[in-house]
Backbone as CSV, one residue per row, in Angstrom:
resi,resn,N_x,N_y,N_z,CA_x,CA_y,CA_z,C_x,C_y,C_z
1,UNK,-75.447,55.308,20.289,-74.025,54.979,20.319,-73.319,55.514,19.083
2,UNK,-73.744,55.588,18.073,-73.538,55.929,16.781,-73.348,57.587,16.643
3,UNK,-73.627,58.280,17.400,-73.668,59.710,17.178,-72.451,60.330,18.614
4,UNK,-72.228,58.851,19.755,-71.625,59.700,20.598,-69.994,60.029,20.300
5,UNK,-69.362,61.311,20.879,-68.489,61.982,20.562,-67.139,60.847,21.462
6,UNK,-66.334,60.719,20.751,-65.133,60.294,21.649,-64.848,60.530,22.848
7,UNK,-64.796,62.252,22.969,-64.909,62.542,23.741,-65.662,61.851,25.396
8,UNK,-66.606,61.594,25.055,-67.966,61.321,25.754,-67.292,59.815,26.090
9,UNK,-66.686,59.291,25.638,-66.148,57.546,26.102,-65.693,57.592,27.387
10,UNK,-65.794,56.801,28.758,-65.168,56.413,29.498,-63.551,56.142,29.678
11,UNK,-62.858,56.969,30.025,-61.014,56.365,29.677,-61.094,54.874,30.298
12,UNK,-60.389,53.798,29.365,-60.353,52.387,29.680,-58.643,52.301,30.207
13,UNK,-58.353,52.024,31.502,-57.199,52.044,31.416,-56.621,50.400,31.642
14,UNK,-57.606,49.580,31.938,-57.491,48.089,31.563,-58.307,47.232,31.041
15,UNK,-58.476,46.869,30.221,-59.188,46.482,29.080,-59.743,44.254,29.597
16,UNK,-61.191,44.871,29.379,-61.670,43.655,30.039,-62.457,42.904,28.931
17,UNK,-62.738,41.241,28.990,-63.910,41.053,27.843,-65.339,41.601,28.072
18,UNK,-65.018,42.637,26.754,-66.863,43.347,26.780,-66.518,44.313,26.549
19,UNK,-65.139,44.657,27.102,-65.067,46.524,27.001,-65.461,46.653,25.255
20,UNK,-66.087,48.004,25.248,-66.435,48.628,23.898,-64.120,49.668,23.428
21,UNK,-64.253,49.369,22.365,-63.263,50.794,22.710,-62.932,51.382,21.179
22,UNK,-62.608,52.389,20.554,-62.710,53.122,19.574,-61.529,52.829,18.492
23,UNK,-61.544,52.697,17.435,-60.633,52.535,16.072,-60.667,53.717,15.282
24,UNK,-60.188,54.384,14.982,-59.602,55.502,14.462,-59.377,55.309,13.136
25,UNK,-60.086,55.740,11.685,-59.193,55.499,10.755,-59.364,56.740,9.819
26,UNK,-58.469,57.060,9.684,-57.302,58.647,8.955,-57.515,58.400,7.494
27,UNK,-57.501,59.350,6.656,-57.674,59.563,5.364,-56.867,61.131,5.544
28,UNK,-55.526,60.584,5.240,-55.230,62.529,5.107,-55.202,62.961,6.345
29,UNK,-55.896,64.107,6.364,-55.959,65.319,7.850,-57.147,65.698,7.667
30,UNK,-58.052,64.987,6.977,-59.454,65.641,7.069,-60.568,64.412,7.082
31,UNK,-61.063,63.781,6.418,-62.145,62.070,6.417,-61.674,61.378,7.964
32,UNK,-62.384,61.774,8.473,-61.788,60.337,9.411,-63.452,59.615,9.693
33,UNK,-62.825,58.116,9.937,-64.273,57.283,10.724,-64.161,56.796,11.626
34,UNK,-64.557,56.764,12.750,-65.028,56.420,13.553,-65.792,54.674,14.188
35,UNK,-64.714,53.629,14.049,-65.761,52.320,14.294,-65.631,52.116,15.937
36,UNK,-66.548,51.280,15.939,-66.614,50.763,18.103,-66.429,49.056,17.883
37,UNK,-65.520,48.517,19.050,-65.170,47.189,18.541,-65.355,46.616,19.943
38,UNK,-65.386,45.635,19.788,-65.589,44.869,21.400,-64.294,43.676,22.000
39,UNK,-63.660,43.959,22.715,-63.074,42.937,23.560,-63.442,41.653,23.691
40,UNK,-63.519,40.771,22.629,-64.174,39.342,23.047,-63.339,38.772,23.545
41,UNK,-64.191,37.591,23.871,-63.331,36.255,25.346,-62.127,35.479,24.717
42,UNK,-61.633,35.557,23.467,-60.807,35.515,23.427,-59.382,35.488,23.258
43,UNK,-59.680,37.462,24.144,-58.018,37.553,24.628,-58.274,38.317,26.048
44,UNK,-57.744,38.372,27.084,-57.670,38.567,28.358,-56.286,39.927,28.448
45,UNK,-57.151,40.730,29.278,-55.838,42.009,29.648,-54.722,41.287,30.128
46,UNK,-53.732,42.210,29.782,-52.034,42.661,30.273,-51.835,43.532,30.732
47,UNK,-51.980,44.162,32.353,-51.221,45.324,32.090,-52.143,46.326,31.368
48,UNK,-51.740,47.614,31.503,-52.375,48.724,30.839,-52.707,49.010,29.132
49,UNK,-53.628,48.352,28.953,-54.188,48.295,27.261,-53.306,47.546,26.257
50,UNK,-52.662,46.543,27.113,-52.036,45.343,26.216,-52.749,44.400,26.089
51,UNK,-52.387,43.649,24.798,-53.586,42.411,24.424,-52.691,41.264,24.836
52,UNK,-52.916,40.091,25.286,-52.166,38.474,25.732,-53.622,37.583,24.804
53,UNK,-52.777,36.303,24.306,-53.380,35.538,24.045,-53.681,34.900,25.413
54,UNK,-52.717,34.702,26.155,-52.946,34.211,27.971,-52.186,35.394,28.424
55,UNK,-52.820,35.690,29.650,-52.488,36.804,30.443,-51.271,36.144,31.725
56,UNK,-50.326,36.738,31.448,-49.147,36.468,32.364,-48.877,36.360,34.110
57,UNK,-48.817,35.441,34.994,-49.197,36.032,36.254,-48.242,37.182,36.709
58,UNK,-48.856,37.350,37.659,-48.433,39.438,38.288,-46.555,39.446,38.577
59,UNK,-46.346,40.091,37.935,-44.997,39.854,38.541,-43.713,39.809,37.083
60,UNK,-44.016,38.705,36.176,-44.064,38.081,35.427,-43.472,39.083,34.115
61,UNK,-41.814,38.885,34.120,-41.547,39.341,32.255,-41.966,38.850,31.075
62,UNK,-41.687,39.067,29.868,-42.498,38.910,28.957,-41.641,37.076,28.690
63,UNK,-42.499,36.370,27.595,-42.101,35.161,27.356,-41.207,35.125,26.445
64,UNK,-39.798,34.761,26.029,-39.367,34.781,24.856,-39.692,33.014,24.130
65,UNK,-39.270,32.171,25.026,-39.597,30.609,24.366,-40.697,29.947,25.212
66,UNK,-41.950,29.432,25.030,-42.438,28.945,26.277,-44.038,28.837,25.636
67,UNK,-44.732,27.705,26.523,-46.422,27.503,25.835,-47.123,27.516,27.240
68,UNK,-46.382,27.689,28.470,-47.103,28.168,29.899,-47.066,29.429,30.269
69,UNK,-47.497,29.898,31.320,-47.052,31.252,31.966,-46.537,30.557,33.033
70,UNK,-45.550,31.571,33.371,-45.029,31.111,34.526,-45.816,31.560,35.606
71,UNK,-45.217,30.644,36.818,-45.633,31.509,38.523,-45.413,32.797,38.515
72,UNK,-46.243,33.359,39.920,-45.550,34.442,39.845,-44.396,35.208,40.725
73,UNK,-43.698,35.893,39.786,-42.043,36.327,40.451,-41.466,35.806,39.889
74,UNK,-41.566,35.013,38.543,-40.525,34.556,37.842,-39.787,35.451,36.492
75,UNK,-38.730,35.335,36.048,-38.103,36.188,35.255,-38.556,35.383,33.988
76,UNK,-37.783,35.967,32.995,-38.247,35.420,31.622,-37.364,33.937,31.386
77,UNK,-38.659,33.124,30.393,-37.546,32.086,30.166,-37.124,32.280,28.461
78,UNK,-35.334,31.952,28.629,-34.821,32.380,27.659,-34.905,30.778,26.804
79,UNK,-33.931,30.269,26.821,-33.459,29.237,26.160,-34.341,27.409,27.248
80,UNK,-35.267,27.336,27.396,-35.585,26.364,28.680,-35.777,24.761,27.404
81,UNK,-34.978,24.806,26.999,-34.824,23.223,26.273,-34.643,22.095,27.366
82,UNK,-34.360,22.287,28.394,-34.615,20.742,29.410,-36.282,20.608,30.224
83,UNK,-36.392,21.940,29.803,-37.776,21.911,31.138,-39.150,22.069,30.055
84,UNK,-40.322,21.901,29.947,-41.148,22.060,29.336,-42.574,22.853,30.318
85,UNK,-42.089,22.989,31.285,-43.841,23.645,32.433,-43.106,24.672,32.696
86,UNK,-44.278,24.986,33.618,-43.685,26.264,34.001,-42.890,26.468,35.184
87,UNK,-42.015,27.422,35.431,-40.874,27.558,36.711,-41.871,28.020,38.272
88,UNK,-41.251,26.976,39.295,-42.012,27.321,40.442,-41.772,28.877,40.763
89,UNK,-42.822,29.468,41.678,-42.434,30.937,42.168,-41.306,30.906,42.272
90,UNK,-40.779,32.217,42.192,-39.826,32.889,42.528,-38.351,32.373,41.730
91,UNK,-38.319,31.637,41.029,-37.179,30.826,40.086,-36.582,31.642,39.091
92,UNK,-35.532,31.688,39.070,-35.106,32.560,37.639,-35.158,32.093,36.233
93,UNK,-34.561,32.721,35.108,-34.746,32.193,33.676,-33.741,31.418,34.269
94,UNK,-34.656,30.132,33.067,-33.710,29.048,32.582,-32.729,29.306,31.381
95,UNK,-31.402,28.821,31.579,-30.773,28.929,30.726,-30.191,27.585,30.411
96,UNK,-29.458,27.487,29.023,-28.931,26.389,28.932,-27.841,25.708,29.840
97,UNK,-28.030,24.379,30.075,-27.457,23.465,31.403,-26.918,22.377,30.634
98,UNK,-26.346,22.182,29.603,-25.717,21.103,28.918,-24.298,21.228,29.402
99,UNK,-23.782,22.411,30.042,-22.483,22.755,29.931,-22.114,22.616,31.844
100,UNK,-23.373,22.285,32.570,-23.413,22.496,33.985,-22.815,20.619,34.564
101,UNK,-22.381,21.063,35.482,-21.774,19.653,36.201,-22.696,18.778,37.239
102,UNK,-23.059,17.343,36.720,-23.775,17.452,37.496,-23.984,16.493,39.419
103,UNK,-24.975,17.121,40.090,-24.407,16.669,41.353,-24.280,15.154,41.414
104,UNK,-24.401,13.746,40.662,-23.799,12.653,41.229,-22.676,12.781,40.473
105,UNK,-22.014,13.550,39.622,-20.621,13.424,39.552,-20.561,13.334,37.675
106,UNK,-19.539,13.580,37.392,-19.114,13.330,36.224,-17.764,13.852,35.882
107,UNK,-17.476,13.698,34.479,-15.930,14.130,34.250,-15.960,15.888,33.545
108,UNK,-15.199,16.290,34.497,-14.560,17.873,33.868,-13.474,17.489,32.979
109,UNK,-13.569,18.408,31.693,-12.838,18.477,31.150,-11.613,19.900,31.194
110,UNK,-12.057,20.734,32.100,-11.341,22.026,31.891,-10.768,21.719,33.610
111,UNK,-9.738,22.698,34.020,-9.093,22.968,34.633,-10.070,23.257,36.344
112,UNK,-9.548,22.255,37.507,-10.565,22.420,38.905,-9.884,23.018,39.399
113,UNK,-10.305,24.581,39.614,-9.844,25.169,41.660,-10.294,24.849,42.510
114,UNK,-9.949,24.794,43.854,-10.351,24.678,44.815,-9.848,26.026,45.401
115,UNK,-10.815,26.951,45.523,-10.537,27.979,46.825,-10.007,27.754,48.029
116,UNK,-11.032,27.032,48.739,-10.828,26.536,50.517,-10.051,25.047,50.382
117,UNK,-11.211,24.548,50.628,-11.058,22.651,50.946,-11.519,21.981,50.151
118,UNK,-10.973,20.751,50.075,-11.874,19.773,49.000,-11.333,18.862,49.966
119,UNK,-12.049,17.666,50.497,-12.058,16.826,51.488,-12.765,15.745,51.011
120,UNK,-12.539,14.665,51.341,-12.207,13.122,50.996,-12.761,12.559,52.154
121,UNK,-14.054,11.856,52.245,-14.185,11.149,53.251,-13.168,9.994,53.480
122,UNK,-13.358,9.696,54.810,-12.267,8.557,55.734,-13.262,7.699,55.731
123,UNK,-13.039,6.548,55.096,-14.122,4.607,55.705,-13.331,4.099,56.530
124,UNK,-13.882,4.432,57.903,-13.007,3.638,58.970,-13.626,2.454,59.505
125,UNK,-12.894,1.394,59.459,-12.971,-0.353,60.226,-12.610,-0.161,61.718
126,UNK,-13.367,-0.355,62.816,-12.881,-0.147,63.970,-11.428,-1.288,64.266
127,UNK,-12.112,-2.697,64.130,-10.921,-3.722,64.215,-11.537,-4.569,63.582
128,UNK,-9.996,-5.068,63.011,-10.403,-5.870,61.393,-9.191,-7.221,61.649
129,UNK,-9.358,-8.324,61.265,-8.551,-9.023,61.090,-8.691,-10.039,60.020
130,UNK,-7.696,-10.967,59.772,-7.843,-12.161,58.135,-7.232,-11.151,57.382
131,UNK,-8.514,-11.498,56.013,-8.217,-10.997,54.675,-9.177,-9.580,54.735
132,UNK,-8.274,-8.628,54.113,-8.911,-6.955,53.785,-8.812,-6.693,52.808
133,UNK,-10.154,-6.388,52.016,-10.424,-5.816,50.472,-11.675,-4.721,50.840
134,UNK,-10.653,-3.510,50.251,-11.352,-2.417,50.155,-11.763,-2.261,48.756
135,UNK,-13.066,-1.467,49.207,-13.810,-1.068,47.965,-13.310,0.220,47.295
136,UNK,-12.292,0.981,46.361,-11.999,1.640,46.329,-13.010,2.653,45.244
137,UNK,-14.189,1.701,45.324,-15.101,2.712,44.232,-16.031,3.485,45.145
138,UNK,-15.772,3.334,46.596,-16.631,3.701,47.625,-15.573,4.917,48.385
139,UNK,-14.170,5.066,47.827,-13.721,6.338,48.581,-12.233,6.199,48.203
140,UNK,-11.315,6.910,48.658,-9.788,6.935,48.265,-9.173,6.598,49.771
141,UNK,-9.809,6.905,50.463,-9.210,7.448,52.163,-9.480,6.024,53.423
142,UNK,-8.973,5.378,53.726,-9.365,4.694,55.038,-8.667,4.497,56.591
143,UNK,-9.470,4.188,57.329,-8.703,4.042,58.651,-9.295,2.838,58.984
144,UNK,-8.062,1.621,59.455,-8.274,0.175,60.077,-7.358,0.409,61.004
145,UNK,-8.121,-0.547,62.096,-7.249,-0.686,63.406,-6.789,-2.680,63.365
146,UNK,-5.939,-3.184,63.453,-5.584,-4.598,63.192,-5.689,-5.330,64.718
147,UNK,-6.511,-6.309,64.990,-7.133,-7.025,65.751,-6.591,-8.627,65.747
148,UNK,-5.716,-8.712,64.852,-4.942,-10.041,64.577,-4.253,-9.635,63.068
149,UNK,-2.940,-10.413,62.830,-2.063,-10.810,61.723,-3.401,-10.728,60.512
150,UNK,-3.093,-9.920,59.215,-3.962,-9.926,58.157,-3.140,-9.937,57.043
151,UNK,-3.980,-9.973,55.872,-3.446,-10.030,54.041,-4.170,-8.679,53.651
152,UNK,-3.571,-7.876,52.801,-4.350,-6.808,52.117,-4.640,-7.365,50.986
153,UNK,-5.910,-7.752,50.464,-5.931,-8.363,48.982,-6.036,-6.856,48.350
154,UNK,-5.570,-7.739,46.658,-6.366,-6.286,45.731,-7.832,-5.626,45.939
155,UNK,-7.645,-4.404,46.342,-8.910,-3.510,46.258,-9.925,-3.913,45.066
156,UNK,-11.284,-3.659,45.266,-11.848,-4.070,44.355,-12.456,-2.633,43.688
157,UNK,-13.045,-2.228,42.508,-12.836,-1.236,41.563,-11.958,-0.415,41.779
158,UNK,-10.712,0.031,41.685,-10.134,0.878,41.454,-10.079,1.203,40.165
159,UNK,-9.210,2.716,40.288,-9.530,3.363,38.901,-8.084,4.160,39.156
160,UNK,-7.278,4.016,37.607,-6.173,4.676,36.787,-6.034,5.832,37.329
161,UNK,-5.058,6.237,37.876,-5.158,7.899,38.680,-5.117,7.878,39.515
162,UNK,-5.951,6.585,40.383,-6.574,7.309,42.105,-5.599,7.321,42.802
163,UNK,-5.672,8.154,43.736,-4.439,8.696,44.995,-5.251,8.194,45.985
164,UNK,-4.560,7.655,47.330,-4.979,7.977,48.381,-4.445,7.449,49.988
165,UNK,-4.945,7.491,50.734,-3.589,6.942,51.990,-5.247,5.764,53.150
166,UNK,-4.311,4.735,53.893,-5.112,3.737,54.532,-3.855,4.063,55.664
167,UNK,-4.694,4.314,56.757,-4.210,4.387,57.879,-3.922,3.561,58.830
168,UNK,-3.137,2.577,59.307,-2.873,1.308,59.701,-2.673,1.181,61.172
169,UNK,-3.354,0.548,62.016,-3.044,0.929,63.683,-3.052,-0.208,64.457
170,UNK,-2.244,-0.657,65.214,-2.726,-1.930,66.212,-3.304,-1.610,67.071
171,UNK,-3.934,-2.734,67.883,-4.730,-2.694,68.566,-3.856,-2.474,69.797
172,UNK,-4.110,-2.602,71.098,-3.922,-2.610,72.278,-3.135,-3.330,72.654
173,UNK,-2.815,-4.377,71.749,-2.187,-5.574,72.212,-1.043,-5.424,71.391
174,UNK,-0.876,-4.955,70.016,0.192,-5.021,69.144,1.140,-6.112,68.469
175,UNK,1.829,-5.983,67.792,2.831,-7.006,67.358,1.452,-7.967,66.389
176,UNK,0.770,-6.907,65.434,0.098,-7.926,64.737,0.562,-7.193,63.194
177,UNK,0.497,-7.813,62.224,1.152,-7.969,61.022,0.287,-8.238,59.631
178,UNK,0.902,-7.671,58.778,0.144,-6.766,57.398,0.945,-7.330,56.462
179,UNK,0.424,-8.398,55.471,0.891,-9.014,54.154,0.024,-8.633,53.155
180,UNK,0.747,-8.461,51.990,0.066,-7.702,50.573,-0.360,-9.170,49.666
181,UNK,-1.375,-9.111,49.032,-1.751,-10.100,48.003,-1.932,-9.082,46.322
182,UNK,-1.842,-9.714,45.240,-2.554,-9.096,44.019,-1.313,-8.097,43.498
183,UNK,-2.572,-7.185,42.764,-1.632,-5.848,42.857,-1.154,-4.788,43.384
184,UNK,-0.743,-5.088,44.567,0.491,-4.401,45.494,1.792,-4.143,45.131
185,UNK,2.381,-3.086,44.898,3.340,-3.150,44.409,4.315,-1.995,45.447
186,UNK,5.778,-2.061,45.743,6.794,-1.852,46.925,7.719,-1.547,46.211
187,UNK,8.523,-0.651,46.514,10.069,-0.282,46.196,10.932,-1.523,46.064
188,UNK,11.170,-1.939,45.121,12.333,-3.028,45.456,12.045,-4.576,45.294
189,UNK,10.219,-4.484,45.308,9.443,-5.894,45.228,9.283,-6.245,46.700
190,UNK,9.852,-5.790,47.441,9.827,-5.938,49.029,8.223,-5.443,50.126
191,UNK,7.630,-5.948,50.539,6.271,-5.695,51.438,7.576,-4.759,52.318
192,UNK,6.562,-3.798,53.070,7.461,-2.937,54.453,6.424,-4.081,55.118
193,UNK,7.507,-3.442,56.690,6.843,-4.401,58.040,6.258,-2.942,58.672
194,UNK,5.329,-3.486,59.182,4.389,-2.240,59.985,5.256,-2.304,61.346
195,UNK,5.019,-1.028,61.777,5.150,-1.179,63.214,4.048,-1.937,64.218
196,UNK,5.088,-2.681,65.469,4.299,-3.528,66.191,3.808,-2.965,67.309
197,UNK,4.115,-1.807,67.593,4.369,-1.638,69.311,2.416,-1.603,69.587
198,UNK,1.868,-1.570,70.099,0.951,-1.582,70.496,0.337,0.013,70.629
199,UNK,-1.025,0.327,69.561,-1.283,1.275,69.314,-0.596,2.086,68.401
200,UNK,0.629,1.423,68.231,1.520,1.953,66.800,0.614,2.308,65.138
201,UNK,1.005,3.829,64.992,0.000,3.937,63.501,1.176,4.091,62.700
202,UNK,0.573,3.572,61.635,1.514,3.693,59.941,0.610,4.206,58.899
203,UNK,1.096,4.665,57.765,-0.108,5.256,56.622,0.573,4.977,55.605
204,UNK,0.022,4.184,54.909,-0.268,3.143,53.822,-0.805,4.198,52.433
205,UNK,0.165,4.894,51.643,0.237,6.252,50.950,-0.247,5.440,49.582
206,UNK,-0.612,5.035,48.600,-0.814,4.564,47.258,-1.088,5.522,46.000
207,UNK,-0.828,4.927,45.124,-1.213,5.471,43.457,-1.768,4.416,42.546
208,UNK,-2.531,4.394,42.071,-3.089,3.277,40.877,-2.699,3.943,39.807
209,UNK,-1.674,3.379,38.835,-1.069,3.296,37.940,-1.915,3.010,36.706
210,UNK,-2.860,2.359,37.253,-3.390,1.296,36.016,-4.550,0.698,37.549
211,UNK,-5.694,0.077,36.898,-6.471,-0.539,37.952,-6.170,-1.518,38.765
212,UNK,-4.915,-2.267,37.933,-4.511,-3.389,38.231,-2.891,-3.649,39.214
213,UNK,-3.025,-2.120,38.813,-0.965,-1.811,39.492,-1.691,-0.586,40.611
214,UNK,-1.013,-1.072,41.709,-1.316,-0.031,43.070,0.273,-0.219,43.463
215,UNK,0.867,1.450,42.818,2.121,1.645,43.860,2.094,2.196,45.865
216,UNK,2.841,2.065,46.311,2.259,2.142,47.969,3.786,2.392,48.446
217,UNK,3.643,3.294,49.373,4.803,3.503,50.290,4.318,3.536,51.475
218,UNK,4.850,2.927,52.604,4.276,3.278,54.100,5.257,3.930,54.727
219,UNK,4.707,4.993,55.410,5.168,5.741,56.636,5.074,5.298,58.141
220,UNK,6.087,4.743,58.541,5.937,4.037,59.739,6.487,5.062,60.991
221,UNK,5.442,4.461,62.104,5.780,4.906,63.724,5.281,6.501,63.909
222,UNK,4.362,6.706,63.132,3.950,7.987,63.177,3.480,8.227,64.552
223,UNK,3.621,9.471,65.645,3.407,9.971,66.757,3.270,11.290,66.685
């Protein structure tokens, strides 16, 4: 082994534990020596004559922050401060998500478009009669049909800001009737009278002022 010519070496074009492979060392343009070194177990190929402390799966960019390898087909992870393993196949870099909104909700501070639609579910009561307290922490939007003479008490959580409209309908029979309790509040201090006629709808328009102040206008005899 000691006498064979470089030449004479096998080309290694991926480097395994065990491979033998050659070190080169220069003095000038004339001394050179010749040492043979071995691939031990532990470091594992990369790729064409790259060294990995862990070898990356197939697919796989290089690591900039990270103590796993990722799956494979994943891109590099840049900044991954929420996640600590590694990204399932096919996932892209993580980037920072402190600035992302998240899906049960929270407060934006910058400016919302809406392209298309933004839609508001409807909590509809088929037929309701007595006393009615809506949950207004459960939606902005409702539809009741009135089944006998009722009271609207104050909604329970509302919140400073909220908009929204309650759709008001008699039943079949009609001539049944809608009194306000709490904080309801009317043009003038005055409740409106709903329409009676039977199957008659009205929409019950509001603003919460304050949690405790609900302004309201109704639109009556809508057809």
């Amino acid at each position: 082994m000691a006498s064979q010519k470089i030449s004479e070496f096998s080309a290694i074009t991926t480097l395994a534990s065990g491979d033998f492979f050659p070190v080169i060392q220069a003095s000038g343009t004339t001394n050179k020596r010749v040492d043979v070194g071995v691939l031990d177990n532990r470091y594992a190929a990369v790729g064409s004559g790259a060294l990995a402390h862990e070898a990356l799966a197939s697919g796989n960019a290089a690591l900039t922050l990270g103590t796993e390898a990722l799956a494979s087909g994943n891109a590099a992870l840049s900044v991954a401060v929420p996640e600590v393993g590694a990204l399932a196949s096919g996932n892209a870099a993580l980037t920072d998500v402190a600035s992302k909104y998240a899906i049960a909700g929270g407060p934006i501070t910058g400016v919302v478009t809406v392209q298309s639609q933004s839609i508001g579910e409807v909590t509809t009561t088929a037929l309701t009669s007595g006393v009615i307290t809506f949950d207004f922490g459960a939606g902005n939007n409702f539809d009741i049909t009135l089944g006998g003479n009722s009271t609207l008490q104050t909604p329970t959580t509302p919140s400073g800001g909220q908009t929204g409209t309650i759709t008001i309908r008699q039943d079949g029979t009609g001539s049944r009737t809608l009194a306000y309790s709490g904080g309801w509040q009317f043009s003038g201090g005055t409740a409106p009278t709903l329409t009676t006629t039977a199957s008659g709808v009205d929409v019950l328009s509001f603003y919460c002022s304050t949690p405790s102040e609900i302004q309201a206008v109704l639109t009556t005899d809508l057809q």
